[in-house]
C-alpha positions as CSV (number, residue, x, y, z in Angstrom):
1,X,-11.3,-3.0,-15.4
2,X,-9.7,-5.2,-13.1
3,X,-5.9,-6.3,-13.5
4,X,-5.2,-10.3,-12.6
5,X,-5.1,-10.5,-9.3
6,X,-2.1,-12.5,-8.3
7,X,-1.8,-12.8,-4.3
8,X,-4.1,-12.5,-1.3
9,X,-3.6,-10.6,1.5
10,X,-0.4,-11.0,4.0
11,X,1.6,-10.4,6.6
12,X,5.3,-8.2,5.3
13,X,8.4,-9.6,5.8
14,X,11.5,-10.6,4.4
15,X,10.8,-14.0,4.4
16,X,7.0,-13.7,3.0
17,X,8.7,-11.0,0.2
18,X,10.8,-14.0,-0.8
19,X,8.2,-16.6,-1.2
20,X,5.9,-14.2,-3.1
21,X,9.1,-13.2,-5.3
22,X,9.6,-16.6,-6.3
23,X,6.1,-17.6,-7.5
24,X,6.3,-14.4,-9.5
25,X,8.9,-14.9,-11.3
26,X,7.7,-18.8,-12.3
27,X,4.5,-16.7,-13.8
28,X,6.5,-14.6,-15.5
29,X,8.6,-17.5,-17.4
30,X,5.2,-18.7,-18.2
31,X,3.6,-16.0,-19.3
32,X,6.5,-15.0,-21.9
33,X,6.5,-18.5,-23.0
34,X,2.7,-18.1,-24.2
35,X,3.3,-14.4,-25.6
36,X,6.2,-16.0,-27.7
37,X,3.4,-19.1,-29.1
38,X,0.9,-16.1,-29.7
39,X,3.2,-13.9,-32.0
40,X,4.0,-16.8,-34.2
41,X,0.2,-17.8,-34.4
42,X,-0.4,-14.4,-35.4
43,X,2.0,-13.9,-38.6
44,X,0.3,-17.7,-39.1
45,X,-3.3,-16.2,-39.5
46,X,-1.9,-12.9,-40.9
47,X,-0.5,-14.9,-44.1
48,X,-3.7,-16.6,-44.3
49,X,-6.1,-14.2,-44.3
50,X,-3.6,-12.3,-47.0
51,X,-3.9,-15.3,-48.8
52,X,-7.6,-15.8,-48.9
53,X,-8.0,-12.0,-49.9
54,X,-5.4,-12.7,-53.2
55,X,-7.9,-15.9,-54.3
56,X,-11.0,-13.7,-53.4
57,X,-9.7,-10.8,-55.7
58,X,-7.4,-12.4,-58.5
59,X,-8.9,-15.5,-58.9
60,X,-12.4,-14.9,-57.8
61,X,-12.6,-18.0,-55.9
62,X,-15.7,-17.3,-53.5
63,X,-14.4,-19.6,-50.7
64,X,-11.6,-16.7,-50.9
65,X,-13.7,-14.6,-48.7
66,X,-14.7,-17.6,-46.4
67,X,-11.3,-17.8,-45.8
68,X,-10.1,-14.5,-45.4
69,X,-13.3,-13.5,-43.4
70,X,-12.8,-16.4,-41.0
71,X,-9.1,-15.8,-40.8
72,X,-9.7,-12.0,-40.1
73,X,-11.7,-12.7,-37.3
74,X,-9.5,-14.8,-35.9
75,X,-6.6,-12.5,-36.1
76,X,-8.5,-9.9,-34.4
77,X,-9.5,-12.3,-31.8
78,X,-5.8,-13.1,-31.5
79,X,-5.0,-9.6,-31.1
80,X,-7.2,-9.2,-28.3
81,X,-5.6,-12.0,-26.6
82,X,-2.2,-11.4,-27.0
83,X,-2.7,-7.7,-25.8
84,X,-4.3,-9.6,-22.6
85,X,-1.0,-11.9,-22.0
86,X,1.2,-8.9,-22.3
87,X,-0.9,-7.2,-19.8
88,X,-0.6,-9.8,-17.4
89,X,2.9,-9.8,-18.2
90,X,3.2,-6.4,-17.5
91,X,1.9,-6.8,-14.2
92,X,3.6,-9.6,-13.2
93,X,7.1,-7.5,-14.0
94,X,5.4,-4.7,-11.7
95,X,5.0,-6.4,-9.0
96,X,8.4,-7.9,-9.1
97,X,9.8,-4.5,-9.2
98,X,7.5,-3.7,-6.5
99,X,8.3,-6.2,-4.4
100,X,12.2,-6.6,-4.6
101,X,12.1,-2.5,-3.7
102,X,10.4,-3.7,-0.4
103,X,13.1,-6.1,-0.3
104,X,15.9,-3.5,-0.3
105,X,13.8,-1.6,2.4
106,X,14.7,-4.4,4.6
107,X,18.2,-4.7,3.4
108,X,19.5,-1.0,4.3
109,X,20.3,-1.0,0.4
110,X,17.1,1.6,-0.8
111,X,19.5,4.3,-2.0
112,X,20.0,2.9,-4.9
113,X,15.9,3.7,-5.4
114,X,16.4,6.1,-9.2
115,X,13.4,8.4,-7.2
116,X,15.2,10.6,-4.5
117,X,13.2,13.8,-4.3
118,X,16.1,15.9,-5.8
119,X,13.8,17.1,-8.1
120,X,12.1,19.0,-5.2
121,X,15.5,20.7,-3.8
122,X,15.0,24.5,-3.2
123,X,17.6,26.7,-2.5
124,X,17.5,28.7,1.0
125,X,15.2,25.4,2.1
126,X,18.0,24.8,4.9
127,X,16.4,22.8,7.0
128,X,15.7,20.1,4.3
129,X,19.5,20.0,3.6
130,X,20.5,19.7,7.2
131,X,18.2,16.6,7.8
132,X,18.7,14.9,4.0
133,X,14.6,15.3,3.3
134,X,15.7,15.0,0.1
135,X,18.4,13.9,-2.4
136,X,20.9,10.8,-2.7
137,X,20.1,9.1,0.8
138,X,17.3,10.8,2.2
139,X,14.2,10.5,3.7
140,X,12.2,11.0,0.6
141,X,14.4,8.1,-1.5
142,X,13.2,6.0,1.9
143,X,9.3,6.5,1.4
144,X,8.7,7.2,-2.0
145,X,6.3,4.6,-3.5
146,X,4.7,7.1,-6.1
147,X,4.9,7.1,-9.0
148,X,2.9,9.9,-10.9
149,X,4.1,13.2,-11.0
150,X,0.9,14.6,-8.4
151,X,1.9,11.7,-6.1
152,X,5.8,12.7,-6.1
153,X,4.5,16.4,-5.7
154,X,2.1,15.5,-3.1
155,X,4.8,13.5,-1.2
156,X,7.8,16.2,-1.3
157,X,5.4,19.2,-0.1
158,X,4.2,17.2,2.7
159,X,7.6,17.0,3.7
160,X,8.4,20.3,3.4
161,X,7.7,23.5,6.3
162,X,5.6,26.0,4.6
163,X,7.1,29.2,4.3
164,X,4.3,30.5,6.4
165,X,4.0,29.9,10.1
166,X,3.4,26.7,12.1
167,X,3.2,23.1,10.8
168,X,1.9,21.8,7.6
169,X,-1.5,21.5,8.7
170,X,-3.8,21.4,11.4
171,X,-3.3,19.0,14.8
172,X,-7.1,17.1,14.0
173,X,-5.7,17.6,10.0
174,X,-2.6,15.4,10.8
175,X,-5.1,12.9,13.1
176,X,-7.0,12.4,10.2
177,X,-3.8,11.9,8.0
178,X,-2.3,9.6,10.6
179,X,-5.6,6.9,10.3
180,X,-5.2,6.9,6.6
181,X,-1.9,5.9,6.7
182,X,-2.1,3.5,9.6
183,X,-4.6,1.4,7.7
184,X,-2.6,1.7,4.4
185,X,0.1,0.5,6.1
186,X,-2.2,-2.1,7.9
187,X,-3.8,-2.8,3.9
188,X,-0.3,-5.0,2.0
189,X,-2.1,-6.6,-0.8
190,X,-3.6,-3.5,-1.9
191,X,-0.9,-1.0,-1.0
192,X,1.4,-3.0,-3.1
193,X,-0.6,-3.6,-5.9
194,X,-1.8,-0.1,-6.2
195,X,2.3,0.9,-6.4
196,X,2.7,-1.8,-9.2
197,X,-0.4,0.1,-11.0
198,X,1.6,3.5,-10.1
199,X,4.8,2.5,-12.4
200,X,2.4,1.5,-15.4
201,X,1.9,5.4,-15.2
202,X,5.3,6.1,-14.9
203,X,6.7,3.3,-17.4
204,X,4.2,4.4,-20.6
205,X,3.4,7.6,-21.9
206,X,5.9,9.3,-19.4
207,X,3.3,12.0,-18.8
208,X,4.7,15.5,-17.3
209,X,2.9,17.0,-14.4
210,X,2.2,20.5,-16.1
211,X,0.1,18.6,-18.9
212,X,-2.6,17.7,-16.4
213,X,-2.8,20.9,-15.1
214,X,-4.1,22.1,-18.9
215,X,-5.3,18.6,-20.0
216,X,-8.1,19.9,-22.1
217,X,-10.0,18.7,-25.5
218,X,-11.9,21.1,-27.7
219,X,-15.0,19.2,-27.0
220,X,-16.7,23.0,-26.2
221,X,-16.5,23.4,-29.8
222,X,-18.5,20.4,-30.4
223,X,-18.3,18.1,-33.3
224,X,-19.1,18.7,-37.0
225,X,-22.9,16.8,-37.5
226,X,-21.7,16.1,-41.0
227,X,-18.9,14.0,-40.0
228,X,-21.6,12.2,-37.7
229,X,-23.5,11.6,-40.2
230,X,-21.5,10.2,-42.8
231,X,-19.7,8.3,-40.3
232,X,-23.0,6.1,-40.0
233,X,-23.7,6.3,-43.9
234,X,-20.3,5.1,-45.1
235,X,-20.2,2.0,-43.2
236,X,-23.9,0.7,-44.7
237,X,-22.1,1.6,-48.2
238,X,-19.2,-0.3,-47.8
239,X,-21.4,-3.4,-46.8
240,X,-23.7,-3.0,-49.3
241,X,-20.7,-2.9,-51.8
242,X,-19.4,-5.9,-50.5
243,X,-22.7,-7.9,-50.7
244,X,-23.0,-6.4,-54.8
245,X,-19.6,-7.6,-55.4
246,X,-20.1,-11.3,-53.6
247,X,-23.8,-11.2,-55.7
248,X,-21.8,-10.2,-58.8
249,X,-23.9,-7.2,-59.5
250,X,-20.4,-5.1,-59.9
251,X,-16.9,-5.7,-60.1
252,X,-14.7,-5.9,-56.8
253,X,-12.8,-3.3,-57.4
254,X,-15.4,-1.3,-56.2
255,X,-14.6,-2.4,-52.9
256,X,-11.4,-1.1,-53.5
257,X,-12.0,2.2,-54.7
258,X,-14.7,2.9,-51.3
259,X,-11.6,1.4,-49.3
260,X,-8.8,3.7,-50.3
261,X,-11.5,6.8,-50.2
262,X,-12.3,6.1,-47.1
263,X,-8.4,6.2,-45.7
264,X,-7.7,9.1,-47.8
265,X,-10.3,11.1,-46.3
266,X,-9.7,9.7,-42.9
267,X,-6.0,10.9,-43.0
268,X,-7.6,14.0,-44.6
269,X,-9.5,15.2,-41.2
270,X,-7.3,13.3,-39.1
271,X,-5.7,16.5,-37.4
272,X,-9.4,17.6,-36.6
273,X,-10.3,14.3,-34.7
274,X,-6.8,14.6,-32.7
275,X,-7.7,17.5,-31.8
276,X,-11.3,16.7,-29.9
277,X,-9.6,13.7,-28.8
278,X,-7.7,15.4,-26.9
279,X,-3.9,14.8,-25.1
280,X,-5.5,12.2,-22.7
281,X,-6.5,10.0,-25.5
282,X,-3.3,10.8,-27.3
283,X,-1.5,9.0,-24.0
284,X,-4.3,6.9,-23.6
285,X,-1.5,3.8,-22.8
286,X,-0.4,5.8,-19.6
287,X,-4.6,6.4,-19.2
288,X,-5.1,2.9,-19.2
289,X,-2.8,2.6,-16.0
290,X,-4.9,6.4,-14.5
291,X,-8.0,3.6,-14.6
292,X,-6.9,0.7,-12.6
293,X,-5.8,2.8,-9.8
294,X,-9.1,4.7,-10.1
295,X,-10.7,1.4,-9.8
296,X,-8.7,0.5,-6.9
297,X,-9.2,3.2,-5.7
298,X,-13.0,3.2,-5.3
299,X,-13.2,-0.3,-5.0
300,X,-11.4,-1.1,-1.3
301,X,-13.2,-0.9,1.6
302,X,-11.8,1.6,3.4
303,X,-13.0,2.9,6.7
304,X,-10.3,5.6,7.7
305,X,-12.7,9.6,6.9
306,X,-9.6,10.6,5.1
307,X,-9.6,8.0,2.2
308,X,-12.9,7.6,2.3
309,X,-13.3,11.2,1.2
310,X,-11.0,10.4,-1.7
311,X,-13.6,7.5,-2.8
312,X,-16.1,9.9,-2.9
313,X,-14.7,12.1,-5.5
314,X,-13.9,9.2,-7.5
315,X,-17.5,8.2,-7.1
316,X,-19.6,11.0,-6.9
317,X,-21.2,10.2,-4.0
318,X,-20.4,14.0,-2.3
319,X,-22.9,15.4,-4.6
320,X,-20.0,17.7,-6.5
321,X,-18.9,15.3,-8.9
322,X,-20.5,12.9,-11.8
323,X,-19.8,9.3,-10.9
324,X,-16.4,8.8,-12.6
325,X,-17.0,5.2,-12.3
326,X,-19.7,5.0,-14.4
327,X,-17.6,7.3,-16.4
328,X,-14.2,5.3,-16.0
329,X,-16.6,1.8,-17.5
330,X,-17.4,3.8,-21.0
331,X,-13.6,5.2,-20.8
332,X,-11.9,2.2,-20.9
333,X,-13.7,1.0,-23.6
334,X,-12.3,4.1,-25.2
335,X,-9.1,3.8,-24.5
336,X,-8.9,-0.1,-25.8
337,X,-10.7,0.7,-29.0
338,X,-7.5,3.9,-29.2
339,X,-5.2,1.2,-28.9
340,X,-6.3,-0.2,-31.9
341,X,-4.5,2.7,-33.5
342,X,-1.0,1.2,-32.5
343,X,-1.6,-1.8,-35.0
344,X,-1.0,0.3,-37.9
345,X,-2.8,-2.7,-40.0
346,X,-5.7,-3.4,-37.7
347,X,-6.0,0.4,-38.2
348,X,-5.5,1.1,-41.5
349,X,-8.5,-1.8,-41.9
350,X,-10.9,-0.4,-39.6
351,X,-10.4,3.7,-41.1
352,X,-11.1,2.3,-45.0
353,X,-14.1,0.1,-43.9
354,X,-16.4,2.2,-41.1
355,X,-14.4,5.7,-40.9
356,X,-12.5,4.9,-37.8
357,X,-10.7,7.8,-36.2
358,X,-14.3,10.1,-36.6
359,X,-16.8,7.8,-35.0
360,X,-13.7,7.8,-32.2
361,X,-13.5,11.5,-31.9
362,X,-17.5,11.7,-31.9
363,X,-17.3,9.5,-28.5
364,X,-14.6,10.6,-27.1
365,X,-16.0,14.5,-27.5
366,X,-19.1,13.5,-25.8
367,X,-17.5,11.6,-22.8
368,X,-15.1,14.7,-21.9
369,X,-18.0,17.1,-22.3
370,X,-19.3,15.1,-19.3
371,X,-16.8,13.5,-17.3
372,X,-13.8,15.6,-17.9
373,X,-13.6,17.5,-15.3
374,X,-14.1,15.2,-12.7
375,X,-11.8,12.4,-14.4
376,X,-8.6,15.8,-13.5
377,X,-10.0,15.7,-10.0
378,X,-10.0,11.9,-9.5
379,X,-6.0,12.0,-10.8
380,X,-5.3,14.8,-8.0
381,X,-6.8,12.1,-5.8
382,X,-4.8,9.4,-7.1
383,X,-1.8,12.1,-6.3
384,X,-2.7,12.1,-2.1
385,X,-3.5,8.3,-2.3
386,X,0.3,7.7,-3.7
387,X,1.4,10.4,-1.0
388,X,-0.3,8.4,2.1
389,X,1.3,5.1,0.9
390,X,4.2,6.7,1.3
391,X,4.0,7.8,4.0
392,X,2.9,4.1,5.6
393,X,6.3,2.7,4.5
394,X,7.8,2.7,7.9
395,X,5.3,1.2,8.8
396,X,5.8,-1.8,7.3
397,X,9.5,-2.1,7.3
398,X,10.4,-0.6,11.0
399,X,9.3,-0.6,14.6
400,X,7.4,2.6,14.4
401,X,4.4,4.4,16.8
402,X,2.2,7.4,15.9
403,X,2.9,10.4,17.6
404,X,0.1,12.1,20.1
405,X,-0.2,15.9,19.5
406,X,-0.4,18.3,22.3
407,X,-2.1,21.3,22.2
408,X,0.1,23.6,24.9
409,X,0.8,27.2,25.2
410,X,4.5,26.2,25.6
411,X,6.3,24.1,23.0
412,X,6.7,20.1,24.5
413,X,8.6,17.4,22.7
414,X,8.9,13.8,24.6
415,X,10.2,10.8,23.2
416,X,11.0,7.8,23.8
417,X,13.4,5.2,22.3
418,X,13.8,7.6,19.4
419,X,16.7,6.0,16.4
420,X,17.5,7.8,13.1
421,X,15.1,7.0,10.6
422,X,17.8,6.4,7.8
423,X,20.0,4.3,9.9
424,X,19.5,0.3,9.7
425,X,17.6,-1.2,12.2
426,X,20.7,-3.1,13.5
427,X,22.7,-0.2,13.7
428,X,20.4,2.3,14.9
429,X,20.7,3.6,19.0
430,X,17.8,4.8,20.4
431,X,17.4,7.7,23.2
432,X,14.8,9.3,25.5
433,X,14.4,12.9,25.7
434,X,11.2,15.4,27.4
435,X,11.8,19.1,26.8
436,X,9.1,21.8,27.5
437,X,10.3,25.2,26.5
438,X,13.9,24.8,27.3
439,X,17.1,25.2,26.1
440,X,20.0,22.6,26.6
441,X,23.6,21.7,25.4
442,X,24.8,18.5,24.3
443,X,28.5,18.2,24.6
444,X,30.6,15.0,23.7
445,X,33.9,13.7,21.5
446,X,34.1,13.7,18.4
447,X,32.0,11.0,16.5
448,X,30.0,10.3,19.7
449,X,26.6,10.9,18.1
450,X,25.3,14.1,19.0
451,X,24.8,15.5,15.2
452,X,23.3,11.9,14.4
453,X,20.7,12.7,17.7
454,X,19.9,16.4,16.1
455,X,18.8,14.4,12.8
456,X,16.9,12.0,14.8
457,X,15.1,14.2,16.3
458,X,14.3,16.8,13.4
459,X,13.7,14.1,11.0
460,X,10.8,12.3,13.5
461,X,9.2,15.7,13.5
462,X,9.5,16.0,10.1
463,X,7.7,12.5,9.6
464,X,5.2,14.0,12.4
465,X,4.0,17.1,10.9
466,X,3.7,14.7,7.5
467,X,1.2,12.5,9.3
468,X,3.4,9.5,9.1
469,X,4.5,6.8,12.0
470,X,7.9,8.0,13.8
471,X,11.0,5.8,14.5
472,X,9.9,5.7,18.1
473,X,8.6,3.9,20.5
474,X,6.3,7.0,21.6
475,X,6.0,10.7,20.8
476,X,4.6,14.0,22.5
477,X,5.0,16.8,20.5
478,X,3.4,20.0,20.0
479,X,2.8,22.2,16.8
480,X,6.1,24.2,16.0
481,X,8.5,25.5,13.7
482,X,12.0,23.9,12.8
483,X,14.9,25.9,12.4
484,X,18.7,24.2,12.0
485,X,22.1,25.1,11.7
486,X,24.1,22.4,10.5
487,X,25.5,22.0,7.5
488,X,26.8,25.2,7.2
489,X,29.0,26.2,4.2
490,X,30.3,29.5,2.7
491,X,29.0,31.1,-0.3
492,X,31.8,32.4,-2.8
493,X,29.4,33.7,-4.9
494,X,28.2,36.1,-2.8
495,X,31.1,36.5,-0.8
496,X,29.3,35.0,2.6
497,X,32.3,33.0,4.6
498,X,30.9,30.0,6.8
499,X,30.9,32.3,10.1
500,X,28.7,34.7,8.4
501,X,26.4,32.0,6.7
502,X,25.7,31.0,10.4
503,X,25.2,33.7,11.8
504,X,22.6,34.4,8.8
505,X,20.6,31.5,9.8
506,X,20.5,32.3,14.1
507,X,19.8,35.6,13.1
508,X,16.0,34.2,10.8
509,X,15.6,31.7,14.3
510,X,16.0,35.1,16.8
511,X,13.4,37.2,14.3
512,X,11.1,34.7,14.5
513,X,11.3,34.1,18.3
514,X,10.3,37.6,18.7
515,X,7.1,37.0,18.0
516,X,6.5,34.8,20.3
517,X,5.7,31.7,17.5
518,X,6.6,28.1,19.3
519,X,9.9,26.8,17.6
520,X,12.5,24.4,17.6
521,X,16.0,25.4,16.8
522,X,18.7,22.5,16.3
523,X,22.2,23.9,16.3
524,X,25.2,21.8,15.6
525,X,28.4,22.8,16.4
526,X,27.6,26.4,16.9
527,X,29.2,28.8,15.7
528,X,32.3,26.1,14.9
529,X,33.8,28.8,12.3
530,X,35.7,31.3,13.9
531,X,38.0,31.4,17.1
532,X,37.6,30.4,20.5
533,X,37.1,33.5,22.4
534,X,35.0,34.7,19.8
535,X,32.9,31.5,19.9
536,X,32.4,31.6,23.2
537,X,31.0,35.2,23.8
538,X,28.9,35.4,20.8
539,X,27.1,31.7,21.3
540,X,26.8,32.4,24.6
541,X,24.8,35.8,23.6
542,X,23.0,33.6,20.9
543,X,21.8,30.9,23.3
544,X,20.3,33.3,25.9
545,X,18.4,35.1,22.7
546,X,16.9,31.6,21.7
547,X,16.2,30.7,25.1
548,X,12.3,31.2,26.1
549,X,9.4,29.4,26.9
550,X,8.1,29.6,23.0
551,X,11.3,27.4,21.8
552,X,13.0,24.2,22.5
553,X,16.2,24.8,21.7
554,X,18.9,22.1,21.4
555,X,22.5,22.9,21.1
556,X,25.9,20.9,20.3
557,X,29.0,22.3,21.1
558,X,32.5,21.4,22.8
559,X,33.0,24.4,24.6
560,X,32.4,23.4,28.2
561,X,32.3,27.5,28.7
562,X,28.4,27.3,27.8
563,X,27.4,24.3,29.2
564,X,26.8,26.6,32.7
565,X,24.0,28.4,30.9
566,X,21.8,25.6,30.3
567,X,20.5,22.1,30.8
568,X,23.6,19.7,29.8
569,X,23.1,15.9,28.4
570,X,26.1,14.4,26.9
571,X,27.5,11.9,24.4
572,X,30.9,9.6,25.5
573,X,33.0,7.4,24.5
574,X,35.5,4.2,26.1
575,X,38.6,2.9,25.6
576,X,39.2,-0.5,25.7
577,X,42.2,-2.9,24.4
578,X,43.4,0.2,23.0
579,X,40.5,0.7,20.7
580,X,37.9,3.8,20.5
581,X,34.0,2.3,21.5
582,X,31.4,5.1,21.1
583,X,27.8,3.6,22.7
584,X,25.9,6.8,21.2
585,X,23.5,6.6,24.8
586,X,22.6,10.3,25.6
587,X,23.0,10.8,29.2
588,X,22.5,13.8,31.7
589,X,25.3,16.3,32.7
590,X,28.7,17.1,31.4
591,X,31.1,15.4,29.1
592,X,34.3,14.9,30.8
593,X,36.6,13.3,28.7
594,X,38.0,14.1,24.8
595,X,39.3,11.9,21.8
596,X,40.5,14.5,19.4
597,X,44.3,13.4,20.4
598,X,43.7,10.0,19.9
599,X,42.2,10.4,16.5
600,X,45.3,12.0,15.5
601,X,47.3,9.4,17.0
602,X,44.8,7.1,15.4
603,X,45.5,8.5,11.6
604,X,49.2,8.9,12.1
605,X,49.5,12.7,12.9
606,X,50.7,12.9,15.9
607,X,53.8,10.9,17.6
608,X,53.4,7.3,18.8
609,X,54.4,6.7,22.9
């Protein structure tokens, strides 16, 4: 059940990822150099069993069938090995892939990852927009190491704020979550090699989520006791026809004629064996992959409640389930004799001598009747596995903490040394900020980094209420709701301008407030589409509104008219040689100076002195 295992446990870095990516990469010449050797040796033993077969039946030459028996048994033999070399192939490749995405992690070059979560955009979902959750760039093309469709689900709707109130689960549910993915991210070998397994999911059958959700065989209509029977008689018959035939009691073609019976009539019912073998069998390659993670799965020695509980289901220890594992044992050999069915020869060979397909459909009727349901629930699992490995990707590749949750009447949010998730490592400033149910204004020049502190902040909360680490070097945060208003475009369609589209999404943050719900609103730029004076009286009408003791609201603007109605921090930048230097430090107070001139001197738009 078990694929090779190729490495031991370690420690992840760049330099480790390098090593490792080296010695996988000699296997892999290797390996490919012994599948080549096995191909040829097969069409070798192929020719000569053909050949024994011809002196066996045309010149009847006993030591025909010494020949071709020996010769057939060694091809099959050769089969199996061959399908063994290209499975360690296989992983090998995996791993590489798996490995040289870490790599980019560390690079700052992961948006070129094919998996961005675009998949998963909603319309109206504003606040995933504002803080690129998803799409070309985001968050979700950051984390994602899943690959099944229930892990990529799992992954996008932990991301997501429900439509209903509050976070995404409980404060002791996101405890719970944060363990799990602390000791993923603690567990390399196997996180890793449980992705590689992942892409053998994604790579084969390309299964589409809706098909597990009505994965079903017909095994409730049971299976014909005829068929069983004569699936048990016909083999003893072809024997016994071989032995006459060897003994010279009849003529060979006897053989023959049961041979070509036997695959007519196998072809003849062979739309009512796929049918109670069912659409996981018909994908059984992309099955194959649903078992080793399965088997990882149960087999780790977890100790976090969370993953343990997804053992359990696997297992059957929680007294709901059949033990899958027992169940995944008899599978597998299920699926490998399937695969049988992709030799068209090895096939063809096995329906005309013993019946084939039926005594497959028999088996695979019975294990579905027992297993079935509980082999669904196991894949769901397999889904919130992929999702919590996710989740521990920061912390691998970044200085991360895990945030403490408060439980206070009044919203709280402290943090300290806080950088942008998405930014690199080297480019990345961090701030501090505490806020307890207050509203401030962040004023500053252009391009001085208070939109890039709004993300920060909303996308560490987002990781938060996910259960993951945060790009910080510690967290306080309560249980709230996040509202923004950033990127902010009309909608011709519906004939909403920019102003209006704003004031659309204050006027959902005000509704809410009235009920007194904790919140956090993140405003950017407020109210940046109409004039001035305008501006001016309407934000400052909009910020006492927000203001409360249920809300933290944080608001950028470069009117210096509203900084008097609120705390102020600021953003600034220096001038030196000539040249504009931004240091993207958040400080207390006012911003005093302004660049807008100088970046139209800068770009040529204004006269030169």
């Amino acid at each position: 059940m078990k694929e090779e295992n190729v490495y031991t446990e370690f420690n992840l870095t760049p330099e480790v990822l390098e090593r490792y990516l080296e010695s996988f990469r000699q296997l892999q010449a290797k390996r490919k150099r012994t599948f080549g050797r096995i191909s040829i040796l097969r069409l070798f033993v192929f020719i000569l069993m053909a050949g024994g077969l011809l002196f066996a039946l045309a010149a009847h030459f006993w030591w025909g069938w010494l020949i071709a028996g020996i010769s057939t048994l060694g091809f099959i033999g050769l089969i199996l090995y061959h399908m063994e070399i290209g499975n360690h192939l296989d992983c090998v490749e995996r791993l590489i892939r798996v490995y040289e995405q870490y790599q980019k992690r560390f690079r700052g070059e992961w948006q070129t990852f094919p998996e961005d979560g675009s998949a998963f955009i909603e319309e109206g979902d504003y606040v995933s927009a504002d803080l690129d959750v998803y799409g070309p760039g985001s968050l979700y093309q950051l984390l994602c190491t899943a690959h099944t469709p229930m892990g990529k689900r799992r992954l996008a709707e932990v991301l997501r704020q429900p439509e209903e109130d509050g976070c995404i689960c409980s404060a002791e549910e996101l405890r719970n979550r944060q363990e799990a993915v602390a000791e993923l991210a603690a567990r390399n070998s196997f996180s890793l090699n449980f992705e590689s397994l992942a892409i053998k999911c994604e790579s084969e059958a390309q299964y589409k989520e809706t098909e597990w959700a009505s994965v079903q065989t017909d095994a409730s209509r049971g299976f014909s006791g005829l068929l069983r029977v004569l699936a048990w008689i016909y083999p003893a018959v072809f024997v016994l026809s071989i032995v006459g035939a060897f003994l010279q009691w009849w003529q060979s073609g006897v053989i023959l004629v049961l041979f070509f019976v036997a695959l007519f009539f196998s072809w003849c019912v062979s739309g009512y064996c796929r049918e109670r073998v069912g659409d996981m069998f018909r994908h059984s390659r992309s099955m194959q992959a649903y078992l080793y993670m399965l088997d990882a799965l149960a087999s780790e020695p977890f100790e976090a409640p969370y993953l343990k509980e997804l053992q359990e289901t696997v297992s059957g220890t929680d007294g709901k389930n059949e033990n899958l594992l027992l169940g995944l044992r008899q599978l597998e050999g299920l699926l490998a004799a399937y695969n049988i069915r992709y030799n068209p020869m090895a096939h063809w060979l096995l329906s005309g001598c013993c019946l084939y397909d039926i005594h497959l459909a028999g088996r695979a009727v019975k294990w579905d009747q027992r297993y079935g349901k509980c082999l669904r629930q196991g894949i769901n699992a397999l889904g919130e596995l992929e999702m919590l490995s996710s989740l521990a990707v920061l912390g691998r590749t970044a200085r991360v903490s895990y945030p403490e949750f408060v439980e206070h009447t009044t919203p709280e949010l402290q943090i300290k040394q806080a950088v942008h998730p998405l930014l690199p490592a080297e480019a990345a400033v961090a701030n501090d900020i505490s806020l307890c149910g207050q509203t401030i204004i962040i004023t500053g020049s252009n391009m001085s980094g208070k939109t890039t502190f709004l993300r920060t902040i909303g996308l560490n909360l987002i990781l938060a209420y996910a259960g993951a680490p945060v790009c910080c070097q510690e967290m306080k945060v309560s249980l709230m709701r996040i509202f923004t208003s950033m990127r902010v475009t009309d909608d011709v369609k519906h004939g909403i301008s920019t102003f209006y589209a704003e004031i659309l999404r204050i006027k959902e943050m005000i509704e809410y407030g009235k009920c007194s719900r904790p919140m956090l609103c993140l405003v950017d730029e407020i109210f940046k589409g109409t004039n001035s004076a305008d501006r001016i009286v309407g934000a400052e009408a909009v910020i006492r509104r927000l203001s409360g003791k249920e809300a933290i609201v944080i608001v950028s603007t470069h009117d210096f008219e509203l900084c008097k109605i609120a705390d102020n921090y600021h953003f600034e930048e220096s001038y030196e040689n000539d040249r504009l230097t931004f240091d993207y430090r958040l400080r207390k107070g006012i911003c005093t100076t302004t660049n807008a001139l100088y970046l139209l001197k800068m770009a040529g738009l204004t006269e030169t002195e």
